[in-house]
C-alpha positions in Angstrom: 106.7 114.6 128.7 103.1 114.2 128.9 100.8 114.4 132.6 99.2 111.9 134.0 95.8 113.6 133.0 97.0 114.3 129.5 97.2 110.6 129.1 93.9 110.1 130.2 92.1 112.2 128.6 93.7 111.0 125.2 92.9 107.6 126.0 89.0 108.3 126.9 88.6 110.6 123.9 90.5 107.7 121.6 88.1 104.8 123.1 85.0 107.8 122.7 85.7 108.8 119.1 86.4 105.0 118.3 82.7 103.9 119.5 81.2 107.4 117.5 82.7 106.0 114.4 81.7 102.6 114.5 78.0 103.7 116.0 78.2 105.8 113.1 79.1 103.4 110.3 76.4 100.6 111.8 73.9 103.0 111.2 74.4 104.2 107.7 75.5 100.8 106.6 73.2 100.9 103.8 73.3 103.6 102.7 76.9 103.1 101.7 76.0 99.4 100.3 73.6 101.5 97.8 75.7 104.3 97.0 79.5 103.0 96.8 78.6 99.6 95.2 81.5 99.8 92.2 83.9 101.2 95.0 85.7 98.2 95.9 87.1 98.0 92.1 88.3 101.2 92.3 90.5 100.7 95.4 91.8 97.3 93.4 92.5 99.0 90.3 94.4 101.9 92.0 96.6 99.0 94.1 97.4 97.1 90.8 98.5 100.8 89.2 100.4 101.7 91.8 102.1 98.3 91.7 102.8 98.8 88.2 104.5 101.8 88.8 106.8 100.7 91.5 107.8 97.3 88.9 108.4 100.1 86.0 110.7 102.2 88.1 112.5 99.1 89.5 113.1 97.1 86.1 114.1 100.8 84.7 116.6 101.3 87.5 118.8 98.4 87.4 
């Protein structure tokens, strides 16, 4: 299905773009500390909704 250099090339440019992303989080690390300091609630409060949602449709099915 794939070559042989199809293969490799995804792999380099997977292991590439992996170490471009972390070098690029390390670096602005705080600036997101400063600027996304409530965002961790968010994420939580979304989770619990969407949990609530899936028990309403479940206790309203059966």
């Amino acid at each position: 299905m794939f070559s042989n250099g199809q293969i490799v090339f995804a792999l380099l440019f997977i292991v590439v773009f992996a170490i471009i992303v972390f070098y690029s989080y390390r670096k602005d690390k705080k600036l997101h500390l400063k600027n996304y300091k409530g965002v961790k609630w968010v994420g939580i409060s979304f989770i619990i909704f969407l949990v609530i949602l899936f028990c309403i449709k479940y206790l309203l099915k059966n």
